[in-house]
PDBQT receptor file of N, H, CA, C and O in Angstrom, charges set to zero:
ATOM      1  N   UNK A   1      47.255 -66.918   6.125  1.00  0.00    +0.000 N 
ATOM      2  CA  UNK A   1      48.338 -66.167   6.740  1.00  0.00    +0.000 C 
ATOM      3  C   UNK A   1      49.633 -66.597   6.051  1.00  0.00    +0.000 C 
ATOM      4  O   UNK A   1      49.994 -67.774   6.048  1.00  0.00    +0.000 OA
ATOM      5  N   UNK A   2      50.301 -65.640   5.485  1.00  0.00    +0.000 N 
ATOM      6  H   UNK A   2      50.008 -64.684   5.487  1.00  0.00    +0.000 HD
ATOM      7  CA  UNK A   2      51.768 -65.692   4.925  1.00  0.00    +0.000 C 
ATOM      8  C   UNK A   2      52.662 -66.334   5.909  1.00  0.00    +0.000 C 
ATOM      9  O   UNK A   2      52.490 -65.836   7.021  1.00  0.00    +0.000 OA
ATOM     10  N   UNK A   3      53.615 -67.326   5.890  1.00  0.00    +0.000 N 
ATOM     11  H   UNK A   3      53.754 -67.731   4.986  1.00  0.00    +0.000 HD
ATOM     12  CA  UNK A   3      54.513 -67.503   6.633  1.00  0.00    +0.000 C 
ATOM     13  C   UNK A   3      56.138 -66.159   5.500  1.00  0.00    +0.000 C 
ATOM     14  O   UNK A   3      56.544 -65.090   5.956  1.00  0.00    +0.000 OA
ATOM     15  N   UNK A   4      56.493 -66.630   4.482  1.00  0.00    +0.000 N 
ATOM     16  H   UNK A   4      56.163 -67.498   4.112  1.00  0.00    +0.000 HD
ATOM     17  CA  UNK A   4      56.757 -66.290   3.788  1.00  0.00    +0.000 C 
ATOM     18  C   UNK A   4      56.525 -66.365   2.097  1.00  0.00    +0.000 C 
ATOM     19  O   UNK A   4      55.369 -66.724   1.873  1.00  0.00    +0.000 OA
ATOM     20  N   UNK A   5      57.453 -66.080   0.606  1.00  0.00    +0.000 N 
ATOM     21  H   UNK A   5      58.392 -65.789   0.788  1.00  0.00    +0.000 HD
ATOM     22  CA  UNK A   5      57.093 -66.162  -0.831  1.00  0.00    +0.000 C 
ATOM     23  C   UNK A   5      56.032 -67.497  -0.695  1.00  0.00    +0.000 C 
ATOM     24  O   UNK A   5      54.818 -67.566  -0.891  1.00  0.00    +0.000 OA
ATOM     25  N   UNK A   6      56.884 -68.374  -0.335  1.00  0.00    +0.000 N 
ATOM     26  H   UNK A   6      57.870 -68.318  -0.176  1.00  0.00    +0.000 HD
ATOM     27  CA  UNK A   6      56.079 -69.325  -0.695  1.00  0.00    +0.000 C 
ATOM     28  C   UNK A   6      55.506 -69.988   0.139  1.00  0.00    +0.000 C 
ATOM     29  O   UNK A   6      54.889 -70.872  -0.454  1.00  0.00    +0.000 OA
ATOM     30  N   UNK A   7      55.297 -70.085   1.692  1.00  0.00    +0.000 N 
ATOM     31  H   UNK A   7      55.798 -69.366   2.174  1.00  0.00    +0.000 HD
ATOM     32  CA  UNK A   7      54.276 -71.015   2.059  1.00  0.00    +0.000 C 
ATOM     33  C   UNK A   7      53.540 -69.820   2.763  1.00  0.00    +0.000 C 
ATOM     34  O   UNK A   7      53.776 -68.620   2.897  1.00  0.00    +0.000 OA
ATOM     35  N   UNK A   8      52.175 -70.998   3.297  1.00  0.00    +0.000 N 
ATOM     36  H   UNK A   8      51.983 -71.973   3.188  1.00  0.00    +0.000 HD
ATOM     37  CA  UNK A   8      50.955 -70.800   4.087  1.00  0.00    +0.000 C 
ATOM     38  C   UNK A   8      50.294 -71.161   4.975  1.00  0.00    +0.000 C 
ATOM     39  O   UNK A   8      49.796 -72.286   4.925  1.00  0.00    +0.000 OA
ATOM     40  N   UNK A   9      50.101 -70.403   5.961  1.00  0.00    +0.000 N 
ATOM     41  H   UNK A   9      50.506 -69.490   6.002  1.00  0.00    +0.000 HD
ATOM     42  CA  UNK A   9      48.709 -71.419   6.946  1.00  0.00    +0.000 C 
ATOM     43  C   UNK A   9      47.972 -71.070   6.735  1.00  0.00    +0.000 C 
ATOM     44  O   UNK A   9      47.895 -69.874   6.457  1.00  0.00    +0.000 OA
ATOM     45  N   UNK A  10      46.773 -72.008   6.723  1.00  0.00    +0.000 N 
ATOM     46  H   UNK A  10      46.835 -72.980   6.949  1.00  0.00    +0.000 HD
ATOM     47  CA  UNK A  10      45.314 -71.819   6.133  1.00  0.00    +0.000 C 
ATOM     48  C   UNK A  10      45.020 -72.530   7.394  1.00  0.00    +0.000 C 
ATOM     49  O   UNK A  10      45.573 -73.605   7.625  1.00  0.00    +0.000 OA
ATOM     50  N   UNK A  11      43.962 -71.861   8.444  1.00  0.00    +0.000 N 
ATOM     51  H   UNK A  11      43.513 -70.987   8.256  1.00  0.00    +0.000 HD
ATOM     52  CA  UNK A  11      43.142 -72.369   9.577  1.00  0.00    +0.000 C 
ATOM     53  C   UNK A  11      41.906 -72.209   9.119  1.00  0.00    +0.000 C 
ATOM     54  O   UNK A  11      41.624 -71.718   8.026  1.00  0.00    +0.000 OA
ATOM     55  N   UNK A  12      41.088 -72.642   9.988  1.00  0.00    +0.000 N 
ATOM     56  H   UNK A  12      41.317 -73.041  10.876  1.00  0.00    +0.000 HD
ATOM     57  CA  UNK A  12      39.228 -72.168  10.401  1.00  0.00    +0.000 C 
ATOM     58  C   UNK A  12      39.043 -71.738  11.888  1.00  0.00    +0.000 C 
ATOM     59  O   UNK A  12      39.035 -72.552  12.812  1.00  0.00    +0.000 OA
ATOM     60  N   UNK A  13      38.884 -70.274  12.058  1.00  0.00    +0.000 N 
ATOM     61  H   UNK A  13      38.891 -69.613  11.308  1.00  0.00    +0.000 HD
ATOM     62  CA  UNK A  13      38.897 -70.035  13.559  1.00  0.00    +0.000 C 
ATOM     63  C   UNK A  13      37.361 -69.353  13.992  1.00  0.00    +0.000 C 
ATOM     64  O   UNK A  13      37.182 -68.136  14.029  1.00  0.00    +0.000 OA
ATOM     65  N   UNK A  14      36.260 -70.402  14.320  1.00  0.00    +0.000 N 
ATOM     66  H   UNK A  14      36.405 -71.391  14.290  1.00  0.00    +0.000 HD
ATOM     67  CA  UNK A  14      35.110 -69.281  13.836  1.00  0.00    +0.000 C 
ATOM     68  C   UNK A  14      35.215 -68.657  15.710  1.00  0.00    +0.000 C 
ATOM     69  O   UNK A  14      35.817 -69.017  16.721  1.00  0.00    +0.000 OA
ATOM     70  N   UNK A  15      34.076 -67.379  15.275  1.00  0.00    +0.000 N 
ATOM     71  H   UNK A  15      33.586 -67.086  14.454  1.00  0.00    +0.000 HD
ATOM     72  CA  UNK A  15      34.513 -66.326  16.490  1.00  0.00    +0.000 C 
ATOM     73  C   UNK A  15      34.033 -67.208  17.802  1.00  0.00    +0.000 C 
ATOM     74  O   UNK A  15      34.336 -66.604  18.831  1.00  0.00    +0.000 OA
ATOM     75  N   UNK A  16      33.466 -68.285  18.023  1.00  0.00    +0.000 N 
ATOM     76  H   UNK A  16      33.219 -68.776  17.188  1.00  0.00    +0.000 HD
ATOM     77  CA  UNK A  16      33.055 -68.884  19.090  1.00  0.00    +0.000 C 
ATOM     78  C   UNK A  16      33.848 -69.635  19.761  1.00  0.00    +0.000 C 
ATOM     79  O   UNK A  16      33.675 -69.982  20.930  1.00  0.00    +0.000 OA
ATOM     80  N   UNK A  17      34.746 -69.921  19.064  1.00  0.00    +0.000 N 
ATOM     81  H   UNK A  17      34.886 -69.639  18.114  1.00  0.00    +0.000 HD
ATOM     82  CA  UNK A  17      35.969 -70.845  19.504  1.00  0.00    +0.000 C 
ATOM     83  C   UNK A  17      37.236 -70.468  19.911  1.00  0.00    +0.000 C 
ATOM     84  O   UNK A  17      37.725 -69.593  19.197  1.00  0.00    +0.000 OA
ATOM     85  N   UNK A  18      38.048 -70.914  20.996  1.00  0.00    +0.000 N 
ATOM     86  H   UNK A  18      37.651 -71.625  21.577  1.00  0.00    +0.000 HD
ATOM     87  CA  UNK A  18      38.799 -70.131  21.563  1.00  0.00    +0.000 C 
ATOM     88  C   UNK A  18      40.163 -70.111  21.062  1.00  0.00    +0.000 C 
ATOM     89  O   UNK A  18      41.023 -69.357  21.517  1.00  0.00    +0.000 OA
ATOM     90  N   UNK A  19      40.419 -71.208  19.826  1.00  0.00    +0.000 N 
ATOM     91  H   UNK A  19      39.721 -71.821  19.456  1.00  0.00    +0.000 HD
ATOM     92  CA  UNK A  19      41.558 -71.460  19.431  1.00  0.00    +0.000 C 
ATOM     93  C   UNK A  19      41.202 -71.859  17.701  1.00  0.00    +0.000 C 
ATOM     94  O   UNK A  19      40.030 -71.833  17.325  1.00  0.00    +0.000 OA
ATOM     95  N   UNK A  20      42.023 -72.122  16.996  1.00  0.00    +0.000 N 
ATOM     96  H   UNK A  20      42.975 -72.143  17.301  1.00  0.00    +0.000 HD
ATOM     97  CA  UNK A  20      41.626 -72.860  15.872  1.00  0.00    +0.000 C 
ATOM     98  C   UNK A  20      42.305 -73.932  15.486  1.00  0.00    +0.000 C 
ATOM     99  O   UNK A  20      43.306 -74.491  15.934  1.00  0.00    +0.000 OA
ATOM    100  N   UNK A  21      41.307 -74.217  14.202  1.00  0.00    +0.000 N 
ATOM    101  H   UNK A  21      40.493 -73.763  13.837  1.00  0.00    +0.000 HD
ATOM    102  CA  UNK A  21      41.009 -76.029  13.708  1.00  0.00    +0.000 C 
ATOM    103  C   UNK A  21      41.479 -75.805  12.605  1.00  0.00    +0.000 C 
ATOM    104  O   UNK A  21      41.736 -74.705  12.116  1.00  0.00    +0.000 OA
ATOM    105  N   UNK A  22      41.739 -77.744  11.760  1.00  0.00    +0.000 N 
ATOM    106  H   UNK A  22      41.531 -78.638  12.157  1.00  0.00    +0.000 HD
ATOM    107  CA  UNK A  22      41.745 -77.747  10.554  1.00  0.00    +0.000 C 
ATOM    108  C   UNK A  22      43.360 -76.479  10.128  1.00  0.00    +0.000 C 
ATOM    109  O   UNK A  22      43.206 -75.598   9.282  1.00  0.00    +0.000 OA
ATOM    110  N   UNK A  23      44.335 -76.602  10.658  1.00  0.00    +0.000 N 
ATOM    111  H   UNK A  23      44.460 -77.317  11.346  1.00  0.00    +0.000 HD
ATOM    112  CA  UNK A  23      45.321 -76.131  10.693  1.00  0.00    +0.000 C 
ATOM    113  C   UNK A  23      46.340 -76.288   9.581  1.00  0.00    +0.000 C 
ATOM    114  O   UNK A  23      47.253 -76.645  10.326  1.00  0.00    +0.000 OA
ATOM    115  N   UNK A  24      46.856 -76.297   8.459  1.00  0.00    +0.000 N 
ATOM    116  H   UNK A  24      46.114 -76.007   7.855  1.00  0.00    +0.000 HD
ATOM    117  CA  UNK A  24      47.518 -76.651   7.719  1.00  0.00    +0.000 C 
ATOM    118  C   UNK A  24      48.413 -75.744   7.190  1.00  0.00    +0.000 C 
ATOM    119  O   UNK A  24      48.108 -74.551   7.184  1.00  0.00    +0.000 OA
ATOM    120  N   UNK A  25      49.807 -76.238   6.602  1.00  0.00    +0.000 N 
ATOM    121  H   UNK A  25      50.055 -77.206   6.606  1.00  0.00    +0.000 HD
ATOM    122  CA  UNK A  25      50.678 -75.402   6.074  1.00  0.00    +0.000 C 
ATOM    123  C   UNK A  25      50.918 -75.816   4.691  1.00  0.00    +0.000 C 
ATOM    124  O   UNK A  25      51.263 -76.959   4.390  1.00  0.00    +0.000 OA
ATOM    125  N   UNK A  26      50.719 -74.819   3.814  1.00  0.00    +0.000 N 
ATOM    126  H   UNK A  26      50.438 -73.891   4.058  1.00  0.00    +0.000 HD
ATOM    127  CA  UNK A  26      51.024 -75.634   2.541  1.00  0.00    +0.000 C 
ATOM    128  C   UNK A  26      51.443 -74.582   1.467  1.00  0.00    +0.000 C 
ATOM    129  O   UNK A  26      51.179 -73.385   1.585  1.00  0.00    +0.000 OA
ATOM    130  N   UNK A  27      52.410 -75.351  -0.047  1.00  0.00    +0.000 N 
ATOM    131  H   UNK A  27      52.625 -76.323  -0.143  1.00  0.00    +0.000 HD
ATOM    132  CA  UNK A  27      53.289 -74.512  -0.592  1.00  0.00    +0.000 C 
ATOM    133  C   UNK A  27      52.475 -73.679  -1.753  1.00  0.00    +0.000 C 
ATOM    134  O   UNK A  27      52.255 -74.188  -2.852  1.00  0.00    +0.000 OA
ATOM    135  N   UNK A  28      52.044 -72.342  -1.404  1.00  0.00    +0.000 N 
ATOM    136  H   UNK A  28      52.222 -71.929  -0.511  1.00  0.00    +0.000 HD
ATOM    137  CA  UNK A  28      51.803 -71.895  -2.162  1.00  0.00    +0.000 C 
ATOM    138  C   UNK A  28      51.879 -72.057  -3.773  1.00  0.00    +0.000 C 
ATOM    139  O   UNK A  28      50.724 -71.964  -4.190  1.00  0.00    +0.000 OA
ATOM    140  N   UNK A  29      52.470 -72.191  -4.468  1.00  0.00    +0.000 N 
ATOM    141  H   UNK A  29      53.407 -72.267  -4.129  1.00  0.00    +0.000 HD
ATOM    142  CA  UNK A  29      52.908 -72.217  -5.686  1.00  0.00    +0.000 C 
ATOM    143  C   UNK A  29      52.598 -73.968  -6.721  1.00  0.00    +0.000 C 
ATOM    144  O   UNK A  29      52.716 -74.210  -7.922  1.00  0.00    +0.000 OA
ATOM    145  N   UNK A  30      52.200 -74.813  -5.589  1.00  0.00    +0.000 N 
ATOM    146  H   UNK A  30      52.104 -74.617  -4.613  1.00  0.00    +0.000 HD
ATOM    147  CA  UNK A  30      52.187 -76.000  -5.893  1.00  0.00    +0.000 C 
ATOM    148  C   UNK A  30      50.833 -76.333  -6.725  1.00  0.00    +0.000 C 
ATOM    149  O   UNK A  30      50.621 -77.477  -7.128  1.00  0.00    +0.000 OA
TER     150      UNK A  30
């Protein structure tokens, strides 16, 4: 998921789970 140009969140949300994991934001371009 885009926050904006350059960063990101990258989760793991599998469909069984009611929220998600493994949550991170990081700079695209790096």
């Amino acid at each position: 998921m885009r926050i904006n140009k350059q960063w990101r969140i990258c989760f793991n949300w599998p469909e069984e789970e009611s929220q998600p994991f493994n949550i991170e934001i990081t700079d695209y371009y790096s």
